[in-house]
N, C-alpha and C positions, 0 to 999 in steps of 0.2 A: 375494822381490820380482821380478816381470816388468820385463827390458828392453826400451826402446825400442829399435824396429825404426827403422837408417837403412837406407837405399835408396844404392847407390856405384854410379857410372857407370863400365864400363871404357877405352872410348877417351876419349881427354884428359883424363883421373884418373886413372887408375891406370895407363897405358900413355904410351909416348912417343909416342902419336900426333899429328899434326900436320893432320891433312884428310888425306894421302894415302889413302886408303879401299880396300882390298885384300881380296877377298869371302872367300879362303881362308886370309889371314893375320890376324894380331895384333902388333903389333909390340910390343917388350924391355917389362919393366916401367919404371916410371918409379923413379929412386934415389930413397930415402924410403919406399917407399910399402908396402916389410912393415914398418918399425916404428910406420908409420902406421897400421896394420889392426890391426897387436899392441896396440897403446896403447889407437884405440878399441873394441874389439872385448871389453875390460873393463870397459867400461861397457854397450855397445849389442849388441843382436844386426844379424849385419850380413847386407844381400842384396845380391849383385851383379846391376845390375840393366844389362841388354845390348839395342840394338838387332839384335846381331849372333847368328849361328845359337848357342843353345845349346850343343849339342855342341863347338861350336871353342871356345866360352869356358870349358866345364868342362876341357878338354886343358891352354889358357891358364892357369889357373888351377893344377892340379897342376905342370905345368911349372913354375910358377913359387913352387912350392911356398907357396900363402897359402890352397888349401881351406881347412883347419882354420880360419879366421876367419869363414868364411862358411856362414850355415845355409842359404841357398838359393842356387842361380844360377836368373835371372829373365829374359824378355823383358816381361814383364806388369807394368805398374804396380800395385803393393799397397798397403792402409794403410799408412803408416809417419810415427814423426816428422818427420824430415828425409830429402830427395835429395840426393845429393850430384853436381852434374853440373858439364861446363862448358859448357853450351847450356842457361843457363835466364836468366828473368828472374823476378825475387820481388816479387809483388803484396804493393803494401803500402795495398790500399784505394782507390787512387784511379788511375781508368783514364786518367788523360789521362798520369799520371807513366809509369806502365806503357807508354802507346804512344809516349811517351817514348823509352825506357827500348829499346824496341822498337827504336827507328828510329837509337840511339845504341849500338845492342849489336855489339861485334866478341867474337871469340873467345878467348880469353886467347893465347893463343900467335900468333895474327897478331897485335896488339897490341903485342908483345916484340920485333917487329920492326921 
């Protein structure tokens, strides 16, 4: 049986990023988040999916030893079941909720504070 493909975003999922935005770094993983890969990663195939250069996120990614969870690192959005981000909003059909949705959106971690 073929798994579905999720899409995981790495700053503010899987890192303790916070907004500070740093072109040559990535900052600590977030605690949780290899037994979180391990878990889904037995169901799903999983793609790390990065606005950030490739290269620093495969470095990222061995460092932090969670390759193995992941078949691809991505800058390019693919098919997949689900994203898993924290900068989305989930169209549920009707565009006025969504500009909604829009204009109500903070980011999880400003939010926390």
């Amino acid at each position: 049986m073929k798994r579905k493909t999720i899409m995981i975003d790495l700053d503010g999922v899987l890192n303790t990023y916070k907004g500070l935005y740093e072109e040559n770094h990535i900052s600590p993983i977030r605690d949780g988040a290899v037994e979180f890969l391990e878990n889904l990663s037995k169901k799903f195939l999983l793609v790390l999916f990065t606005s950030r250069d490739v290269e620093l996120a495969c470095r990222w990614v061995r460092e932090h030893d969670v390759e193995k969870y992941f078949s691809k690192i991505t800058n390019v959005k693919e098919p997949s079941y689900l994203i898993i981000d924290d900068r989305c909003v989930r169209f549920n059909g009707d565009f006025g909720t969504v500009l909604d949705d829009i204009n109500d959106f903070e980011v999880w971690y400003k939010a926390e504070t």
